[in-house]
Phi, psi and omega in degrees: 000115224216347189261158172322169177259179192242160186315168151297148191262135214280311209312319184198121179302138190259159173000120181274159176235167163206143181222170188243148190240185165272179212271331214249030177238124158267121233242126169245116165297111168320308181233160353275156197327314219272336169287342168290291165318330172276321182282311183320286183311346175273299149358284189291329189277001181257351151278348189236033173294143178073012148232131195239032168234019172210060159320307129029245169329284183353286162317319161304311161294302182288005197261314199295327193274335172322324189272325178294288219297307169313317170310320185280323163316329163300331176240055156076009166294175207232323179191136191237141176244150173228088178297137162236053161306137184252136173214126218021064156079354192263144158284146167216112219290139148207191191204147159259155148216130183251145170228164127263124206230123185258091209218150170291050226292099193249034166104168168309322205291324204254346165288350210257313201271006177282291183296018191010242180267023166297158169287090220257119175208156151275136174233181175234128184247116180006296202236010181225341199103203181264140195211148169300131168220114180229158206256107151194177194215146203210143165260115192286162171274350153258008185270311177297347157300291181314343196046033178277121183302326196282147186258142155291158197243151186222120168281093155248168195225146205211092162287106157290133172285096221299134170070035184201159173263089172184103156330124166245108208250110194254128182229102162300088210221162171182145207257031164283038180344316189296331201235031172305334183291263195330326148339280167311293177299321192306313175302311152329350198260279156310312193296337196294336165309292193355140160163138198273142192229164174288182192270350158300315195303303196282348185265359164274000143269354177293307180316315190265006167287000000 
């Protein structure tokens, strides 16, 4: 599901979610622009903290993820995570991107008829219910930059929005082609959190992230 979203709908607000991530996934917020640009830039000085000779470099990362985050906000994203998960010193690279996408969830046939050739299921999740899950693997357009063998693996998940035409959309993604499998559950796992909560509940999870 690829297209763009359409405005938000006015009548009424919707439903806040909360999920649990792992500790070591950084949660960057999308909107609004100046909070999005401050979680980058806070992001980058805590990676390259204690390095002060590659300025650059330095620049160059926030200008990539700044251009990433701004691409997911065209396509409804809300909020994007990134891991720097470790496991012997190896990163193990992955991303969440949550979208709202303001679409009708009318079932598997129409998420099925989305996904090309991805792997298509209902699945039901502990505290929302029933939801579209789909499976599939791709060579990403910077992995084929990169001259990278490997195809990334992409988990989504197609959430309905309780009283609302509207979706909620978890895209799981990671170019660890070897330990994808292990991968796939740790996404599953998170998504498996899911659940809608009041704006108190959510601005105290925000605090303890």
């Amino acid at each position: 599901m690829r297209r763009a979203p359409t405005s938000q709908p006015a009548e009424t607000r919707a439903p806040v979610f909360g999920l649990i991530t792992p500790e070591d996934w950084y949660r960057v917020p999308l909107l609004p622009a100046d909070r999005r640009e401050a979680s980058v830039h806070a992001l980058v000085k805590r990676q390259f903290a204690g390095v002060d000779d590659q300025p650059v470099l330095r620049r160059k990362a926030e200008e990539h993820l700044l251009g990433t985050a701004e691409a997911a906000v065209g396509q409804g994203g809300v909020v994007m995570y990134l891991s720097f998960l470790e496991a012997g010193g190896i990163p193990l690279s992955a991303s969440l991107l949550i979208s709202r996408l303001y679409e009708k969830f009318d079932g598997l046939d129409v998420v099925a008829a989305l996904a090309g050739s991805g792997e298509v299921t209902l699945e039901t999740l502990p505290a929302v219910g029933r939801v579209a899950r789909v499976l599939r693997r791709e060579r990403a357009k910077q992995s084929r930059k990169l001259g990278s063998e490997f195809e990334d693996t992409v988990v989504e998940y197609f959430v309905p929005v309780p009283d609302r035409d509207e979706v909620l959309m978890l895209t799981f993604s990671t170019p660890l082609e070897p330990i994808a499998d292990a991968m796939v559950e740790l996404f599953d796992a998170v998504a498996g959190t899911l659940r809608w909560q009041q704006r108190d509940e959510e601005r105290a999870g925000e605090e303890r992230r």
